[in-house]
matplotlib code that plots the C-alpha trace (Angstrom):
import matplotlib.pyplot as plt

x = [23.0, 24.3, 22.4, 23.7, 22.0, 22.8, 24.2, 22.4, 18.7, 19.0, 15.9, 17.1, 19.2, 21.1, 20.8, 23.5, 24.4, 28.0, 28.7, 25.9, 23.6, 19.7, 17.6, 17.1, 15.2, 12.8, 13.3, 11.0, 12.8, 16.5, 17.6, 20.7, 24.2, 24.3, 24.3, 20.4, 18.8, 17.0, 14.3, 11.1, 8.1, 4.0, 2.9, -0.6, -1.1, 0.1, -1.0, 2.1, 5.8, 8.5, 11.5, 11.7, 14.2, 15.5, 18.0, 19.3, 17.4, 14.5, 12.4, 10.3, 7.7, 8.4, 10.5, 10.7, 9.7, 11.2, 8.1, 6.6, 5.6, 6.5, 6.3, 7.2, 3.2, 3.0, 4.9, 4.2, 7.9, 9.2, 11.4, 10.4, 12.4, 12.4, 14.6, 14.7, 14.4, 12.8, 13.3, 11.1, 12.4, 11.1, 13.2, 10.3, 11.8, 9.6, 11.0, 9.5, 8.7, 9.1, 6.6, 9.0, 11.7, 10.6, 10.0, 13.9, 15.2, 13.1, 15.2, 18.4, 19.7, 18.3, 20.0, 21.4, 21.4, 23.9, 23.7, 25.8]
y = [-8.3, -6.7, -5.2, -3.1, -2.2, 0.9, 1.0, 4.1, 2.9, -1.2, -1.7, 1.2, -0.5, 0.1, -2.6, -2.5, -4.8, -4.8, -1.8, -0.3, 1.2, 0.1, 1.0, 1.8, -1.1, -1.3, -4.3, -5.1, -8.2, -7.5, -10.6, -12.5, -11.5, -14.2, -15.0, -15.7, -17.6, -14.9, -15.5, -14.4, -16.2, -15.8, -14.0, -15.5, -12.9, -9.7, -11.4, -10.8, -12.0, -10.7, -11.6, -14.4, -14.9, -17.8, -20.1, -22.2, -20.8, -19.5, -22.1, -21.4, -21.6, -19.1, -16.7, -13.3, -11.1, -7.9, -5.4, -2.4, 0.2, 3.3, 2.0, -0.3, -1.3, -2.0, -4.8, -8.3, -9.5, -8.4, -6.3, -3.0, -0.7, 2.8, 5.4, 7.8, 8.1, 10.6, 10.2, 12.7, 14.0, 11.0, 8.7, 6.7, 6.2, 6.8, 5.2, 6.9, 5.6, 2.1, 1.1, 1.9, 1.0, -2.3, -2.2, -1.7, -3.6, -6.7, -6.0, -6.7, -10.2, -11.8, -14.5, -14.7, -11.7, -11.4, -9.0, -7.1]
z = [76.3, 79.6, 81.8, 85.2, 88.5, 89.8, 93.3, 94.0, 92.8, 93.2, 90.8, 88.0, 85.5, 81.9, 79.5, 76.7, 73.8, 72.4, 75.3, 73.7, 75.8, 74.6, 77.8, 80.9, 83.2, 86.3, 88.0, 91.2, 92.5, 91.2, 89.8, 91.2, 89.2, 86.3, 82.9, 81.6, 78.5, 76.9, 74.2, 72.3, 73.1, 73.2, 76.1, 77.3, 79.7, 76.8, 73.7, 71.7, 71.9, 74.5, 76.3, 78.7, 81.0, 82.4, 83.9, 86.3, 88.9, 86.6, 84.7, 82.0, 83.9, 86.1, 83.5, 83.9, 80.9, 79.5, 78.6, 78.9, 82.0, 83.5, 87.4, 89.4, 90.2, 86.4, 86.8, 88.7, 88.9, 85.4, 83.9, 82.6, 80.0, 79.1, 77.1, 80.0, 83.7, 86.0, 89.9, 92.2, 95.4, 97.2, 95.3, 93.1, 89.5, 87.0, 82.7, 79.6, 76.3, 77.2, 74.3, 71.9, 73.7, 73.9, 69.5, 69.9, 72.0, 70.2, 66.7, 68.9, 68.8, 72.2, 73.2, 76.8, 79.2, 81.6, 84.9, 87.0]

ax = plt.figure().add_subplot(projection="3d")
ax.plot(x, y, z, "-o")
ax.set_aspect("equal")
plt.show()
């Protein structure tokens, strides 16, 4: 999996796999360009599986996970994903859907995820 900050809205992203496009993605802290492990374990905190990501600068201890929310405040560090974007006037990015985004994106094959 692939996924692409924009230049115009650093924490807006498109994830793709195979070049193609799964989601869009909010992402508070903007991780460094790389290639991540990516894999499916138990969230403590959400009480169900999701993505963690890690890597040579991310342990699994400190992993970041893919999962749902709308806002940047719903998330602590993570990544969120949506199927569509909405930016107001002031610029604050707003994904939709990202429940069922995130049903989606977890039947893809999640292995590594690599960003631009």
């Amino acid at each position: 999996m692939t996924l692409i900050h924009s230049k115009e809205y650093p924490n807006l992203g498109k994830i793709y796999a195979d070049n193609r496009f799964i989601c869009y993605s909010l992402d508070p802290r903007v991780l460094n360009p790389g290639t991540y492990n990516l894999t499916v374990t138990y969230s403590p905190k959400f009480k169900c599986d999701l993505p963690l990501i890690t890597g040579a600068t991310v342990g699994p201890e400190r992993g970041f996970r893919l999962h749902s929310g709308n806002i940047l405040k719903d998330s602590q560090g993570c990544i969120l994903v949506g199927d569509t974007v909405q930016i107001d006037s002031a610029g604050n990015i707003k994904i939709l859907n990202s429940k069922k985004t995130l049903e989606r994106l977890m039947k893809e094959e999640l292995c590594h995820l690599t960003i631009y």
